[in-house]
C-alpha positions as CSV (number, residue, x, y, z in Angstrom):
1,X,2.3,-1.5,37.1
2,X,5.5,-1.0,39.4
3,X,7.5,-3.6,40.3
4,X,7.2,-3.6,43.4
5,X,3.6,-5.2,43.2
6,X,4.4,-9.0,43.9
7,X,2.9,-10.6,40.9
8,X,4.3,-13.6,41.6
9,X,1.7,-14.2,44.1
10,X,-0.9,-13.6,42.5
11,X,-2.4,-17.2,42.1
12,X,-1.3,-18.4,45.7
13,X,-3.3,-17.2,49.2
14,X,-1.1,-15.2,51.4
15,X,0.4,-17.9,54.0
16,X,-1.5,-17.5,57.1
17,X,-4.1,-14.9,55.5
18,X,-7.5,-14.2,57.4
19,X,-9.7,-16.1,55.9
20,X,-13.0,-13.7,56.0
21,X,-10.8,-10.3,55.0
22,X,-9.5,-10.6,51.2
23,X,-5.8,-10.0,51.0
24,X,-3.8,-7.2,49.1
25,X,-3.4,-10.1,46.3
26,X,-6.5,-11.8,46.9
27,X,-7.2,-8.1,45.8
28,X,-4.7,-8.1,43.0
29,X,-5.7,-10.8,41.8
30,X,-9.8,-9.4,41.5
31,X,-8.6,-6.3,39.5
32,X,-6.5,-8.1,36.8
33,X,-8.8,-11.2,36.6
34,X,-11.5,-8.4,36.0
35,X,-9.5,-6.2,33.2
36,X,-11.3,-6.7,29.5
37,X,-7.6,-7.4,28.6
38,X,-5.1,-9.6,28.6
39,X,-2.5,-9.7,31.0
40,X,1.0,-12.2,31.6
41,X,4.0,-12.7,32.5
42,X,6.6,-14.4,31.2
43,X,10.4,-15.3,32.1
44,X,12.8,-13.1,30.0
45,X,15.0,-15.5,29.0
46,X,13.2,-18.7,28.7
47,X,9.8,-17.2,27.8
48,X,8.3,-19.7,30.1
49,X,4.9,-18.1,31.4
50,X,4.3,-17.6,35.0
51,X,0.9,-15.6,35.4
52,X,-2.2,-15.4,33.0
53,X,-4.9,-13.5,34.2
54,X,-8.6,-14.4,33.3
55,X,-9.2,-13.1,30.0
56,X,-6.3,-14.9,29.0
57,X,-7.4,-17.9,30.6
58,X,-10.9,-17.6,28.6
59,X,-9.1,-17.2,25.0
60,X,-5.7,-19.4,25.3
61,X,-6.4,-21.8,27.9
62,X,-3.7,-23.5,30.3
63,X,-0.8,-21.7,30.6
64,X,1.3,-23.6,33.2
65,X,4.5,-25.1,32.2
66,X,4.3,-23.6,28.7
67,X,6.4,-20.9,26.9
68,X,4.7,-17.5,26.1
69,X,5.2,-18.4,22.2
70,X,3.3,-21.7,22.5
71,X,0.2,-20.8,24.3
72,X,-0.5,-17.3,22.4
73,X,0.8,-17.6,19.0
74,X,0.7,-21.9,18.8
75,X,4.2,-21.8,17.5
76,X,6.7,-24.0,17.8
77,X,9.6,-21.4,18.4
78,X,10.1,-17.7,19.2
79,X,7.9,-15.5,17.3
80,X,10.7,-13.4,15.2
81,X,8.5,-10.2,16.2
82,X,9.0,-10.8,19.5
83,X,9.9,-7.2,21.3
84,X,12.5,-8.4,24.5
85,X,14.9,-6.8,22.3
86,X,13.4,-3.5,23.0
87,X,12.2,-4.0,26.5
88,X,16.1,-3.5,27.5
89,X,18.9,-0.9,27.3
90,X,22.5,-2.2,26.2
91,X,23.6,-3.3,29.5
92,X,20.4,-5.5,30.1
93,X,18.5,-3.5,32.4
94,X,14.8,-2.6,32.3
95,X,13.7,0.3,29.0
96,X,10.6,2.5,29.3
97,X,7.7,0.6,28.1
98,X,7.3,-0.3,24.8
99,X,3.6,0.3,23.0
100,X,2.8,-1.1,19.5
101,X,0.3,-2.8,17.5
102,X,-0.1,-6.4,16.0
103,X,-2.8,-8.8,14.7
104,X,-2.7,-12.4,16.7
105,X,-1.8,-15.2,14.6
106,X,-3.7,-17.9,16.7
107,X,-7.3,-15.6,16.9
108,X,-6.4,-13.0,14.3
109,X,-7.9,-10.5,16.3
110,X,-6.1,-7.2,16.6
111,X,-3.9,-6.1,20.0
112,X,-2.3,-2.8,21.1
113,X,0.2,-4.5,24.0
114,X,2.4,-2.6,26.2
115,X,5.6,-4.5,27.1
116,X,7.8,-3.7,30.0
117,X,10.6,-5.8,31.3
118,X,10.5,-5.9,34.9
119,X,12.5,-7.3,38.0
120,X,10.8,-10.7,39.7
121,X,10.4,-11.1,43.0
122,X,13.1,-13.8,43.0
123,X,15.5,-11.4,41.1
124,X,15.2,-13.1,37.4
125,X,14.1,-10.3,34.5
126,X,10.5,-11.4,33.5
127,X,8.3,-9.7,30.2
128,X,5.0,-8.2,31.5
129,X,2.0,-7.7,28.2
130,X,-0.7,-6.3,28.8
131,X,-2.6,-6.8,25.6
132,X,-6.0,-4.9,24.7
133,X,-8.2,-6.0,22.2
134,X,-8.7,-3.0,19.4
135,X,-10.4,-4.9,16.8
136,X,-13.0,-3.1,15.7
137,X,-11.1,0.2,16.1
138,X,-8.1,-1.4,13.5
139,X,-10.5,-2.6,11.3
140,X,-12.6,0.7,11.1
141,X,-8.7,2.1,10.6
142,X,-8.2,-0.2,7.6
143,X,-11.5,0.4,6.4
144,X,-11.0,4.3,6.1
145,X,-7.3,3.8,4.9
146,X,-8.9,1.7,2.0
147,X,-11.8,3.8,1.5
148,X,-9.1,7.1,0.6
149,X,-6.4,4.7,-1.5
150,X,-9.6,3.5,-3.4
151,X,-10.6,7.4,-3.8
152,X,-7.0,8.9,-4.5
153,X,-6.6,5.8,-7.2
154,X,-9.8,7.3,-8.3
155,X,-9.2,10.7,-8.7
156,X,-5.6,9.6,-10.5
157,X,-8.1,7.2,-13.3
158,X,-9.8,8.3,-16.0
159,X,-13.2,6.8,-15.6
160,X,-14.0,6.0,-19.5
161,X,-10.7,4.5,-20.3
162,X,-9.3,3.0,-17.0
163,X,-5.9,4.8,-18.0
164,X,-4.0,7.1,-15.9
165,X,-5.8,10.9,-16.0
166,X,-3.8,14.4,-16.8
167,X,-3.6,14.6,-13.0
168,X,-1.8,11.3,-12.5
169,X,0.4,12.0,-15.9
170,X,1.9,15.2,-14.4
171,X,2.1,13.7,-10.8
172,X,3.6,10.3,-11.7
173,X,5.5,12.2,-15.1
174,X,7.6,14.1,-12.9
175,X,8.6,11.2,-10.5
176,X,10.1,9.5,-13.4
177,X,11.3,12.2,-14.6
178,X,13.3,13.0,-11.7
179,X,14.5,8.9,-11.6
180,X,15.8,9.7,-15.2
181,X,17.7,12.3,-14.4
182,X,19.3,10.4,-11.2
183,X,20.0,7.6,-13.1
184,X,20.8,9.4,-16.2
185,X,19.0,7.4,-18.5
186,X,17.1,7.9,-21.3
187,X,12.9,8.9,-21.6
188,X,11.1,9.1,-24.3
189,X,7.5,10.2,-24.6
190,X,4.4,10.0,-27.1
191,X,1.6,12.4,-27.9
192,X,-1.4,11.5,-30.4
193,X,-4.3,13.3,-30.9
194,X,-7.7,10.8,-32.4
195,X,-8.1,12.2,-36.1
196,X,-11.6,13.9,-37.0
197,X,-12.9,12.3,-33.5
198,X,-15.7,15.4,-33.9
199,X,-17.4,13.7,-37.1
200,X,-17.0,10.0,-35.1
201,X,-19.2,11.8,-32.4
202,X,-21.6,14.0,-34.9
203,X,-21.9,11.0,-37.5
204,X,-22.6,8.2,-34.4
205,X,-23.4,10.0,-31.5
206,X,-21.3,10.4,-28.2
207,X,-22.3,6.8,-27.1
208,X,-19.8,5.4,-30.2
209,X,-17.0,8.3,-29.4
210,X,-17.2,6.9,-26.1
211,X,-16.4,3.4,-27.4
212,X,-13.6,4.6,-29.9
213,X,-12.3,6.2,-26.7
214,X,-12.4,2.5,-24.2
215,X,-11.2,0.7,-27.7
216,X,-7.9,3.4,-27.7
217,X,-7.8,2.9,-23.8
218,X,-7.6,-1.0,-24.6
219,X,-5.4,-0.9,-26.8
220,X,-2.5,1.1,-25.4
221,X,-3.1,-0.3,-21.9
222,X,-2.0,-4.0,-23.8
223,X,1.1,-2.4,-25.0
224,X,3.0,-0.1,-22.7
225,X,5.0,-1.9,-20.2
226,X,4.2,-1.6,-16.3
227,X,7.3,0.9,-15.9
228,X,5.4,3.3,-18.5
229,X,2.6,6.0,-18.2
230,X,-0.1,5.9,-20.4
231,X,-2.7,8.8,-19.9
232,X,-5.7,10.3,-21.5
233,X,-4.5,13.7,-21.1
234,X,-7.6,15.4,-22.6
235,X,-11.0,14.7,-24.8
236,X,-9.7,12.5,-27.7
237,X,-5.9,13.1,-26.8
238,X,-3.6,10.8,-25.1
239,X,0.3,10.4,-24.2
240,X,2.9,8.1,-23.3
241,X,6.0,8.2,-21.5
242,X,8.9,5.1,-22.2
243,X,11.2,5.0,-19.2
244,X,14.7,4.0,-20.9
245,X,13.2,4.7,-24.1
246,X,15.1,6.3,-26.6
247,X,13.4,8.4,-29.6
248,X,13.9,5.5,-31.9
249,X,12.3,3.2,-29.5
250,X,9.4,5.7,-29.1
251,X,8.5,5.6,-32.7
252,X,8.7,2.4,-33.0
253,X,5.8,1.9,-30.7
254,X,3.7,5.4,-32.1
255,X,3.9,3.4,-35.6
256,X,2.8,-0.3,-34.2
257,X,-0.2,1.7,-32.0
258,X,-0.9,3.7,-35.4
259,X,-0.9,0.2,-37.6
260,X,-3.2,-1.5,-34.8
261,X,-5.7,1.3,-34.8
262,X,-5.6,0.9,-38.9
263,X,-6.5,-2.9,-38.6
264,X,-9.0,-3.1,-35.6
265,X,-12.3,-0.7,-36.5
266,X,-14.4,-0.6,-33.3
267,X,-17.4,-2.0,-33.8
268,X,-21.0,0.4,-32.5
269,X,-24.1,-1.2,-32.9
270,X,-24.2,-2.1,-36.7
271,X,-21.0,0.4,-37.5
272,X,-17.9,-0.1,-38.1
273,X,-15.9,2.9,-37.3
274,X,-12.3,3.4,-37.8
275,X,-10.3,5.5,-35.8
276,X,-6.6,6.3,-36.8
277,X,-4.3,9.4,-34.6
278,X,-2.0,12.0,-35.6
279,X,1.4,10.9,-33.3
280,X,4.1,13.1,-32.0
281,X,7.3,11.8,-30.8
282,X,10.4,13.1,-28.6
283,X,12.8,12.5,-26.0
284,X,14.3,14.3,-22.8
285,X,16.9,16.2,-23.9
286,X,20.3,16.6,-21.7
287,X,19.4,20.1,-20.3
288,X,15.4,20.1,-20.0
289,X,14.4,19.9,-16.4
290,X,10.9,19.6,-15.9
291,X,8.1,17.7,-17.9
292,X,6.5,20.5,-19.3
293,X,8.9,21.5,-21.8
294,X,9.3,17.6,-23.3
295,X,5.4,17.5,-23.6
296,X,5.5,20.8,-25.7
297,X,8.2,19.7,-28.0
298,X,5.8,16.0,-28.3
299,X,3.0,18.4,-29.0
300,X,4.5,20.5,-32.1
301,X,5.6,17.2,-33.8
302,X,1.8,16.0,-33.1
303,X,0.9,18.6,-35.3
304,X,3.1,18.6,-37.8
305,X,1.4,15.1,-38.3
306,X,-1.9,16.8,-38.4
307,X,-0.8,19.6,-41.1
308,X,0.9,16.7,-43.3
309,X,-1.8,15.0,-43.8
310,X,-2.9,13.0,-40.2
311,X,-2.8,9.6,-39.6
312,X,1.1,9.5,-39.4
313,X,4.0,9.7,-37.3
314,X,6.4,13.0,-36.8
315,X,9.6,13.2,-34.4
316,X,10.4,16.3,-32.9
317,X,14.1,15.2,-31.2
């Protein structure tokens, strides 16, 4: 919409107009009134509003004598995303358009508006919206952009223990590895591997390994703090990594998940069946740049455990 088109007329008959012909803003007027959008004006600097068109009318009501920021937002001052700012170039005078998206506070529908500053036909600098409704379209959007987070968070889960999968170990792994490095602090990481889990499943079935499993899940997932990854890495094996953690610290959480698992049997039906792990413990050493090789060195002091006797604690530094 140029601005030569003299919106300021738009409610007002043209002086002396033929009755029984419509006028060029009689005509105006028809089109915007007509739009399935909303359409105003508003002064620049006092944001007082000066043309509604229909659909506005319908949704927000009277407009005369009130500021943009009362009548479509009900506020009480500016809205503080208000875009004037961008409708302008440095020396004030009128930007390309400006096209972005927004939900409405007042109707909470959603609006994709197009904003232009334009000149007035008494000179002043005035905001012309037009708004259109894209509700349906933004909510289809949200829909779909919740539908993949809820399937990447899937495919990053391990479905029997709600812990992080080998996927998500590797993928988040190596972002904190890299904020280790940057930060040059210290990260520590624990392997353990469920001890004779193949006579838990051959003694009580699958159903009770799958239980022993949850219980493990449980267990570590009430431990490890939010800046840590816990993961079930494999069938009955599992691995932790402490984010400034040192080795020390590291075992001293392998022995307290070791004692719990000592104290809590998980209870199947009428059994009672206790599971204990061989652990493995290590930290990033100075020169080691990628996860792989701090997993390895986890995974040989895992089973030294298992060739000492299982059940027990090792620390490969």
């Amino acid at each position: 919409m140029s601005s030569g088109i003299p919106l300021i007329n738009i409610t007002d008959a043209a002086a002396g107009a033929d009755s029984s012909k419509a006028t060029p803003v009689e005509g105006l007027r028809a089109v915007l009134d007509n739009l399935d959008a909303l359409v105003y004006v508003s002064d620049f600097e006092t944001h007082e509003l000066l043309y509604m068109n229909a659909y506005g009318h319908k949704i927000w009501g009277s407009f005369e004598g009130r500021k943009c920021w009362e009548v479509l937002q009900d506020n009480d001052s500016p809205c503080d995303f208000c875009t004037n700012h961008l409708l302008i170039d440095s020396e004030g005078a009128p930007s390309p358009p400006y096209v972005w998206e927004f939900q409405n506070t007042l109707d909470k529908h959603w609006y994709q508006c197009r904003d232009q500053a334009i000149p007035w036909t008494d000179g002043r600098l005035v905001r012309l919206e037009i708004a259109t409704d894209i509700t349906d379209r933004k909510e289809m959007e949200l829909a779909l952009q919740e539908a993949h987070e809820k399937a990447r968070a899937a495919a990053l889960e391990d479905d029997l223990t709600g812990l992080h999968n080998r996927r998500a170990f590797f993928e988040l792994g190596n972002q904190l590895l890299k904020q280790s490095r940057r930060n040059r602090s210290a990260l520590a990481i624990i392997m353990f591997d469920l001890d004779h889990f193949k006579q838990i499943n051959d003694n009580h079935g699958h159903e009770a390994g799958d239980e022993v499993l949850r219980q493990i899940g449980q267990i570590l997932a009430s431990k490890v703090r939010e800046a840590d990854i816990a993961a079930r890495i494999g069938g009955e094996e599992f691995a932790i990594l402490l984010s400034e953690a040192d080795v020390a610290d590291a075992s001293e959480l392998a022995e307290r998940l070791l004692g719990l698992m000592r104290e809590t049997p998980v209870r199947f039906r009428e059994a009672g069946i206790l599971a204990t792990a061989s652990f493995g413990v290590s930290a990033l050493r100075t020169e080691e740049q990628n996860l792989e090789t701090l997993l390895a060195r986890a995974d040989e002091a895992m089973y030294e455990s298992k060739a000492l006797g299982r059940s027990r604690v090792r620390i490969k530094a």
